[in-house]
C-alpha positions as CSV (number, residue, x, y, z in Angstrom):
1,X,-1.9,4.2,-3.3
2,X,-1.0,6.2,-6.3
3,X,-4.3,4.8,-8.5
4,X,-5.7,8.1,-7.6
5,X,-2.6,10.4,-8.9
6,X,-2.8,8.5,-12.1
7,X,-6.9,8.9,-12.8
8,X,-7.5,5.7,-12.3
9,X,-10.3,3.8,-10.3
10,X,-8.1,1.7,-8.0
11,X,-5.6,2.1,-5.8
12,X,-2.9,0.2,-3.2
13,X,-2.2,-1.0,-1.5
14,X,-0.1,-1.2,1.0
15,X,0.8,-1.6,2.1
16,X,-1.4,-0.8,-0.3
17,X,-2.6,-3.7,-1.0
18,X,-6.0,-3.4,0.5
19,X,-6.5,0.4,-0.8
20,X,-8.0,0.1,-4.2
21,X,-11.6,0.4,-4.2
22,X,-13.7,2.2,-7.2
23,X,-15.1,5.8,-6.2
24,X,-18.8,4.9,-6.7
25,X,-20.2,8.8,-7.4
26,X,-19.2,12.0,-7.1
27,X,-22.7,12.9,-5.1
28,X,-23.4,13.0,-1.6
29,X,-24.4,9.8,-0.6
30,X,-28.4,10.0,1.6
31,X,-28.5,10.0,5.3
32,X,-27.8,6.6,7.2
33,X,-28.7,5.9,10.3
34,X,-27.3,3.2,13.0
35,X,-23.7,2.3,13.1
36,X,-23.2,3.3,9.1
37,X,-24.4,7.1,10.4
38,X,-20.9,7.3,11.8
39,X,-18.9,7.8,9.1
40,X,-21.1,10.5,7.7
41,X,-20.1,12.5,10.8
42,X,-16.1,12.4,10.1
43,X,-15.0,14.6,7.0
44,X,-14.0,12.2,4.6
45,X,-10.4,13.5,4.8
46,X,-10.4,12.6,8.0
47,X,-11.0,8.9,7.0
48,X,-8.5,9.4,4.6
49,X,-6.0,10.0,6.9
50,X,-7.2,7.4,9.3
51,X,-6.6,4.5,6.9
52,X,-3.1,6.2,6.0
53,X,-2.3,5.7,9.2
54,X,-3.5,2.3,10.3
55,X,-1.6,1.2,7.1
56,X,1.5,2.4,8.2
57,X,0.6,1.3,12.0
58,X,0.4,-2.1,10.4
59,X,3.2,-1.9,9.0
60,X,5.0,-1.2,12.5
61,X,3.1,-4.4,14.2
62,X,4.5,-6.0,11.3
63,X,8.2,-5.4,12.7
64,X,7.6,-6.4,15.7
65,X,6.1,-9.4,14.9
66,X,9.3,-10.3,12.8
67,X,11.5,-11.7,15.6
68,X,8.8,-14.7,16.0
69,X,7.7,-15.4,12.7
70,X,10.4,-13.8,10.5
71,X,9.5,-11.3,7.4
72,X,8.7,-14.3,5.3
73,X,6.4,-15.9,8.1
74,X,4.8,-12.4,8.7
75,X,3.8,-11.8,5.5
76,X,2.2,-14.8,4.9
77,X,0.1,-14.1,7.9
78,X,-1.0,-10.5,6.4
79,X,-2.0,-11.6,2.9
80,X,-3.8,-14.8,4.6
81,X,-5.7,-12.7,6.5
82,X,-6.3,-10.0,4.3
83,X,-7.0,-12.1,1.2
84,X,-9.6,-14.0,4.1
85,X,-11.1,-10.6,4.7
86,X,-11.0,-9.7,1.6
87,X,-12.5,-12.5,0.2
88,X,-15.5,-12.1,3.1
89,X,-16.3,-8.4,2.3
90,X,-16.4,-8.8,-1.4
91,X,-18.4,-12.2,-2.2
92,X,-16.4,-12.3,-6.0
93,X,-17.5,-15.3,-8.1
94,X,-14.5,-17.4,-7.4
95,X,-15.1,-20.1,-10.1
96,X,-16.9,-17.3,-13.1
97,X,-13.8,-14.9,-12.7
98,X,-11.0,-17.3,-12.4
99,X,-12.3,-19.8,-15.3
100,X,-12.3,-16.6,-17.4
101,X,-9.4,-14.4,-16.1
102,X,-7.4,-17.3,-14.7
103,X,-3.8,-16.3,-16.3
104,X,-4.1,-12.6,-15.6
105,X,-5.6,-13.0,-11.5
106,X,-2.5,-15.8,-11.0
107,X,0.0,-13.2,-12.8
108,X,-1.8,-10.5,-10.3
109,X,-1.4,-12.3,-7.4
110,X,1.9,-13.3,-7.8
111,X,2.8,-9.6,-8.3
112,X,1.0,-8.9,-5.8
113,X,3.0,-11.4,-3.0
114,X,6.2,-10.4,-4.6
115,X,5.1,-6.6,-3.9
116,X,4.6,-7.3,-0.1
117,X,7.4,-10.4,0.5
118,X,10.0,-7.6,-1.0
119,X,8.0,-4.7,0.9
120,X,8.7,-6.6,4.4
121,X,12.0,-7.7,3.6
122,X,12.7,-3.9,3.0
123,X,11.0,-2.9,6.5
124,X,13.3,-5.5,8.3
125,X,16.3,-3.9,7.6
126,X,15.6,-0.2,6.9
127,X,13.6,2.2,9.2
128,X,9.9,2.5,8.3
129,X,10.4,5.9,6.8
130,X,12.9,5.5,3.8
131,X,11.3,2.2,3.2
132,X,8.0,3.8,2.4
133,X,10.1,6.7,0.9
134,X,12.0,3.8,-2.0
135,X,9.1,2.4,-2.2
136,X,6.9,5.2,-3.4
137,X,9.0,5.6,-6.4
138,X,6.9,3.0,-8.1
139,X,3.8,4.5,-8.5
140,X,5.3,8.2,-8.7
141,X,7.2,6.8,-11.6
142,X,4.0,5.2,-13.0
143,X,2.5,8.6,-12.4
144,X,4.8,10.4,-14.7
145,X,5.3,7.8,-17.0
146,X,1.5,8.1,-17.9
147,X,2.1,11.7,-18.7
148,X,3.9,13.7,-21.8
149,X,4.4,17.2,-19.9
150,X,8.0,18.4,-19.1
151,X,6.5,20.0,-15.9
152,X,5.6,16.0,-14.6
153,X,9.2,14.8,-15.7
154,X,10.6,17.7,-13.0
155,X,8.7,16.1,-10.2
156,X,10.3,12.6,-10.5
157,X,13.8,14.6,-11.0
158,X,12.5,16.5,-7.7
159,X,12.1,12.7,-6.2
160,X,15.4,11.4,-8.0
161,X,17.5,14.3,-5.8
162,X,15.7,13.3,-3.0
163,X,16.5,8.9,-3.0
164,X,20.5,10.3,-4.1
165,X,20.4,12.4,-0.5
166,X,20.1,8.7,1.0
167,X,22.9,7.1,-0.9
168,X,26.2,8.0,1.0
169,X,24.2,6.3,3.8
170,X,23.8,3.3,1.7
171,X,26.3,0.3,3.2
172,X,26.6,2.5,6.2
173,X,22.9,3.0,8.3
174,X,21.5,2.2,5.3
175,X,21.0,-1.9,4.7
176,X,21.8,-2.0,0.7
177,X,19.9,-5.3,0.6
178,X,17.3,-3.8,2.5
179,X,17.7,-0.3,-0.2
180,X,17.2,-3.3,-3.3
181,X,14.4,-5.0,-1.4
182,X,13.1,-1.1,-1.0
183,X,13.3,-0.7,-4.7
184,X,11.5,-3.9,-5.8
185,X,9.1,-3.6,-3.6
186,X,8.3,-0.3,-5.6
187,X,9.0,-2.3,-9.1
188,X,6.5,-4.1,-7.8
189,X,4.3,-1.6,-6.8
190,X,4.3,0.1,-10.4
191,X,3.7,-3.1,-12.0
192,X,0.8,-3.7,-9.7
193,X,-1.0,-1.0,-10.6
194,X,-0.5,-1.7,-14.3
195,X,-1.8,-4.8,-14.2
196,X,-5.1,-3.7,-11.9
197,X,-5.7,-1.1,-14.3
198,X,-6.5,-4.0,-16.5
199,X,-7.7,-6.1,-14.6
200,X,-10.2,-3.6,-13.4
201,X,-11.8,-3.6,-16.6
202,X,-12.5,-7.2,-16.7
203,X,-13.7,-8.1,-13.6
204,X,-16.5,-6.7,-11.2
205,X,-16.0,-4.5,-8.7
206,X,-12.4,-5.1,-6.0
207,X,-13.5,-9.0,-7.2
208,X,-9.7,-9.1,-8.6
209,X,-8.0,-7.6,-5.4
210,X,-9.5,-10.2,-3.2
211,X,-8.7,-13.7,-6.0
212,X,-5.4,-12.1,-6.3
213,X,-5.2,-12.0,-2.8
214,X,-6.1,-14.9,-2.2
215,X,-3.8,-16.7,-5.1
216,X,-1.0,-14.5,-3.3
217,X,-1.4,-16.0,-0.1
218,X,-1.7,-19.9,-1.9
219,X,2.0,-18.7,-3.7
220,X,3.8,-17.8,-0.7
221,X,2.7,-20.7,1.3
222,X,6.0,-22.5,0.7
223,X,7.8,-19.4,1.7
224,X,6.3,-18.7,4.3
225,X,6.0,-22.2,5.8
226,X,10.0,-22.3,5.1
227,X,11.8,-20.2,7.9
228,X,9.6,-22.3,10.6
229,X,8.4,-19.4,12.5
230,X,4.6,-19.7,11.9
231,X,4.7,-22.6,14.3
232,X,5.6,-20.3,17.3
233,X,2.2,-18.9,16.9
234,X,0.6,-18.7,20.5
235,X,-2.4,-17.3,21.8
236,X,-0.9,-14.2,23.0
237,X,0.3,-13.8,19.7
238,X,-3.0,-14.1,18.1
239,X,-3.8,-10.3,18.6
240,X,-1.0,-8.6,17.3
241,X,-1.6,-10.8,14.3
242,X,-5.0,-10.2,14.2
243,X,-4.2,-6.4,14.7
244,X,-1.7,-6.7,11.5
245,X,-4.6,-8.1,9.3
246,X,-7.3,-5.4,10.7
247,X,-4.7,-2.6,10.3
248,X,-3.3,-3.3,6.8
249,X,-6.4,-4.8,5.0
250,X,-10.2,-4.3,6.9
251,X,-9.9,-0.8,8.4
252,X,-8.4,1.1,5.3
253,X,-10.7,-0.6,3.2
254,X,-13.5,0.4,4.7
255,X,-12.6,4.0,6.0
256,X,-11.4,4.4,2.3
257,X,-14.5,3.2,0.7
258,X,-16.9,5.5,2.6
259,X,-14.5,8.6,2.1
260,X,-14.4,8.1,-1.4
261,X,-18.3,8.3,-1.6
262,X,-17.7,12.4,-0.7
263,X,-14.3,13.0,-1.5
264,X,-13.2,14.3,-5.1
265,X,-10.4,12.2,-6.6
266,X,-8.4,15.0,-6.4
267,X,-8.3,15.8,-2.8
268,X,-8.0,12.1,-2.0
269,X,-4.7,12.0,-4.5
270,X,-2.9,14.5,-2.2
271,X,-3.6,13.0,0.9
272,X,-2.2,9.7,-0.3
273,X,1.0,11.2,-1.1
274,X,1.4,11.9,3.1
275,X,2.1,8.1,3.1
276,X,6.0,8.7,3.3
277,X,6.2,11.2,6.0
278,X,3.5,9.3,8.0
279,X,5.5,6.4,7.9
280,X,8.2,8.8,8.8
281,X,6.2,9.7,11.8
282,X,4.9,6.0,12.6
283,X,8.8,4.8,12.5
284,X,9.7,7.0,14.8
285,X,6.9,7.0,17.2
286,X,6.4,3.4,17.5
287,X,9.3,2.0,16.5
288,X,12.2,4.4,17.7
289,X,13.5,5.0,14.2
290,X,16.1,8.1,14.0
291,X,16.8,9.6,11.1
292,X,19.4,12.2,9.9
293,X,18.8,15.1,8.6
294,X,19.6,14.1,4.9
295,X,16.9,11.4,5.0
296,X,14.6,13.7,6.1
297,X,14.8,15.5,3.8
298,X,14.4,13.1,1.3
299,X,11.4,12.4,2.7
300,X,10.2,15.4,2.2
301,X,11.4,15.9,-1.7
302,X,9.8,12.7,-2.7
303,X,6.3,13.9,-0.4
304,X,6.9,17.4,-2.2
305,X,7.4,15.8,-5.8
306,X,4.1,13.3,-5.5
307,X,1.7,16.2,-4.2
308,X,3.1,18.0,-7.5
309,X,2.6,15.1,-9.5
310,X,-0.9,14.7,-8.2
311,X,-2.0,18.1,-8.5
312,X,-0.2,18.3,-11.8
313,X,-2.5,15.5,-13.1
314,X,-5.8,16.6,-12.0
315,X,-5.0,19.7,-13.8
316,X,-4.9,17.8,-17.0
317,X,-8.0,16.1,-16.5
């Protein structure tokens, strides 16, 4: 999600996950025609803020899908799925990358099934919103940890103000567990995209998104399989599930991908940053989250303080 703050060529995803594709050029891409001619009629901001979206939509099937198949269960079903489609849009040379990147893709995709295990433990216990909000604290971090200027270190102290708003309601509305879930889910995050900046220079391509995907999905298998839910599976349950994998993985990727053919980096780094007040939105639409006014406007400090750290980036660039 935050790939783009930090100048790099990838990005999350999440849930992120799906999110970080390479900007191919900075030049407008030649007429198309057919179905492709679509998305040369939609600004690519627009895009942009259509995969934001159906991220955060997915994560909002994703609660509802938890009373059947638990967080555990569900998540197993969105990185299955994903890696699937994943692994179906991209081709990567399973056996060439993994005989010489093995280590690094299993260390990736075992990040990258902590990330999301943690990330939907979180959303079962907190509202959507400050979820996303916790969370986002990972790559902001990473963000201004990439940088030396004092001005960067004010926007994570802009953020920091903003996650102490929601502590009094820590142990009160606020889950804690859910709050630690909230905040490894955003360890994770960071460490994610540390590790696919590396990775990105070693193999072809979103190659390493969809093996670590895929080695994700293998790793939480046992997990998964554990609680018992997945066997309530039913065919009326296939779309929602369906819907999860579509929303979270195939739709962002490719609304993403196309925008980022016409979009400078730049302008694509702020609109990530909406993430948290869309999820804000989402939470409350869909899912009938309320929150107070002190989480709202922590919501807002930690939005305020990645837009800064965005734009404060691009100006150093």
């Amino acid at each position: 999600m935050m790939k783009r703050v930090m100048g790099s060529n990838m990005r999350d995803p999440a849930r992120g996950d799906s999110r970080f594709v390479q900007h191919p050029h900075d030049t407008d891409p030649p007429a198309r025609t057919g179905p492709a001619r679509i998305f040369d009629l939609i600004p690519p901001p627009g895009l942009v803020l259509v995969a934001i979206v159906a991220v955060q939509l997915g994560a909002a099937v994703a609660v509802t899908l938890f009373p059947v198949f638990g967080p555990k269960g569900t998540v197993l079903l969105r990185i299955g799925l994903s890696a699937l489609v994943l692994l179906a849009l991209i081709r990567p040379n399973l056996a060439r990358d993994l005989r010489n990147h093995g280590r690094l893709l299993v260390v990736y995709g075992f990040m990258l099934a902590a990330m999301n295990l943690c990330f939907y433990e979180a959303i079962a216990r907190l509202p959507l919103g400050i979820a996303v909000t916790i969370d986002f604290m990972g790559p902001l971090g990473v963000a201004v940890a990439t940088s030396r200027r004092p001005r960067d270190f004010a926007w994570i102290g802009l953020a920091g103000v903003g996650i102490l708003l929601l502590a009094p309601d820590i142990g009160g509305p606020l889950d804690p567990v859910g709050v630690l879930f909230a905040a490894g889910a955003g360890i994770g995050w960071a460490s994610f995209i540390l590790l696919s900046r590396r990775l990105s220079r070693l193999v072809d391509g979103n190659s390493g998104l969809a093996i670590g995907m895929a080695i994700g999905a293998v790793l939480l298998l046992p997990i998964g399989l554990s609680g018992g839910g997945l066997m309530a599976m039913t065919w009326a349950l296939l779309l929602p599930v369906m819907g999860l994998a579509l929303l979270s993985t195939a739709i962002p990727f490719v609304l993403e991908y196309e925008a980022l053919k016409r979009l400078p980096a730049r302008t694509y780094g702020v609109l990530v940053t909406l993430e948290p007040a869309v999820a804000t939105c989402i939470g409350a639409v869909v899912l009938g989250d309320v929150l107070g006014p002190s989480a709202i406007a922590a919501v807002v400090l930690v939005t305020v303080a990645a837009v800064g750290a965005t734009l404060s980036a691009r100006q150093t660039t």
